[in-house]
N, C-alpha and C positions, 0 to 999 in steps of 0.2 A: 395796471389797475389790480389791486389785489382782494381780495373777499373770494365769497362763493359764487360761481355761477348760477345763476336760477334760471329755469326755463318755463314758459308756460304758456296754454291756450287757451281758446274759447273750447266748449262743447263740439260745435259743428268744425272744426277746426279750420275757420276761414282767417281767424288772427293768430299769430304765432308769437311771443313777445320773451326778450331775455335780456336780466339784466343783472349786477354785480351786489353782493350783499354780503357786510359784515354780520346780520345779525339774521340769519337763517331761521331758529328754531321756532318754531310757531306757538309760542304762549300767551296769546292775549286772547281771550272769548269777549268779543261786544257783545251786550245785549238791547243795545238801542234799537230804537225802531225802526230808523233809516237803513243800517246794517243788515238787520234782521229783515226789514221789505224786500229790498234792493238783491240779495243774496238769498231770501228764499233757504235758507243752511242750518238744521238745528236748532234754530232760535239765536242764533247768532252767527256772527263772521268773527275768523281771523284773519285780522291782517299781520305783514312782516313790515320790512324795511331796507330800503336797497337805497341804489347811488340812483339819483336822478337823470346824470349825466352819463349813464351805460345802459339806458332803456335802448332798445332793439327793436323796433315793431314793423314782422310782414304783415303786409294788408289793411294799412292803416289808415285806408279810407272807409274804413268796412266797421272803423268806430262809429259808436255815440256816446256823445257825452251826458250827464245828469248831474246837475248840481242843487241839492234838496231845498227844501223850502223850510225852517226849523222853528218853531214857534215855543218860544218859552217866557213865563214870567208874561203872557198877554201881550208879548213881541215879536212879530212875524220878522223874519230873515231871510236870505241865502244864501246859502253855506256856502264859504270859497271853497270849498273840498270838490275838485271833479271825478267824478266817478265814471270812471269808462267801461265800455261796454261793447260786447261782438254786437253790431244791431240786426244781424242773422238769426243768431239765437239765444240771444239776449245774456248770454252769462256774462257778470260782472269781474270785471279782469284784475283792474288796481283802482289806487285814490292817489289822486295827486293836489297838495294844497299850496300855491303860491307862498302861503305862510310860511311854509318849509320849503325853502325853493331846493334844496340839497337831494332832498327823500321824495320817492315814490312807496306807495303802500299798497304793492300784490296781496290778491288774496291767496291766503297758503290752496283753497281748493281750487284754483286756476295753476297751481306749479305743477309741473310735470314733474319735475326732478325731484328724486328722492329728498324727503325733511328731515332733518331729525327730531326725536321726540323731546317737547320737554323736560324736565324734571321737574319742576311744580307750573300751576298755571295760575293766570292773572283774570279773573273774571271781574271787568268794568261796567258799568253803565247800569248797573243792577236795578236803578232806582226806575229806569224803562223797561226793566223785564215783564211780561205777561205772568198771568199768575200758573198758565198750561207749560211754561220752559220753563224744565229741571234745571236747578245750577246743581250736579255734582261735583262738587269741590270738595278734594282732598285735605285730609289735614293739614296740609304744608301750604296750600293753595291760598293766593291774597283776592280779598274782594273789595271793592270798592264801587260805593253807588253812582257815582262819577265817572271823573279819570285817577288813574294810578298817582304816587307821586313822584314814581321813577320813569324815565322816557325809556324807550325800545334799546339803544344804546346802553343805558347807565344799566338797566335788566341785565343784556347778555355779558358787560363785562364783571357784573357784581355776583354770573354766577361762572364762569371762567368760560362762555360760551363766546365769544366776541373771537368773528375770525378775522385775522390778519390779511 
């Protein structure tokens, strides 16, 4: 299996989780509100994107799961997205969405292992953001009140960061 290794934990270090990922760099800022709850981080979360099938998890009965309730358009839902979680100390670990049965979605602040930095970043969901979260975004940096129109993949190989 080739990519990067990624390693990562809970806060109280009761879950320990590692798994395989082409696309490392951590350039996406959510500013939704599930993200931003859930994660508690800045006013948003980054997620990455790994192989679904080289997840790794000690102590993995020491999860809990969350999957949000999302109301839009006067449409109540929930989200196939599960969201896990150390239920110790509640830090929010990865996303996993049957939709994408291939990808897992770490949060870059649950990796242990050194990231690298972007080079421009992608600030989504803008149109959830509170009016008290700064977006500092760069001038190279793309925003979008949604979602992007490039996926996690098309990102890292469109800036030569996609590893083998």
């Amino acid at each position: 299996m080739s990519g990067t290794l990624l390693s990562g934990s809970c806060h109280c270090g009761a879950v320990r989780f590692r798994m395989t990922s082409h696309t490392p760099v951590p350039y996406q800022l959510c500013y939704c509100s599930v993200c931003r709850k859930t994660t508690g981080g800045g006013g948003y979360a980054i997620n990455l994107a790994a192989r679904a099938d080289s997840l790794v998890v000690e102590n993995r009965e020491t999860l809990a799961i969350y999957r949000a309730t999302i109301t839009e358009d006067g449409t109540t839902r929930h989200s196939t997205a599960e969201r896990h979680f150390c239920s110790r100390c509640g830090s929010h670990l990865w996303l996993y969405d049957p939709t994408w049965p291939d990808l897992i979605h770490p949060l870059a602040s649950a990796i242990d292992t050194p990231l690298p930095p972007a080079p421009v970043l992608t600030h989504l969901m803008l149109d959830a953001k509170p009016d008290w979260v700064p977006v500092n975004a760069g001038r190279q940096d793309a925003e979008f009140p949604r979602y992007p129109d490039t996926s996690i993949e098309d990102w890292h190989k469109s800036h030569g960061l996609w590893v083998v």
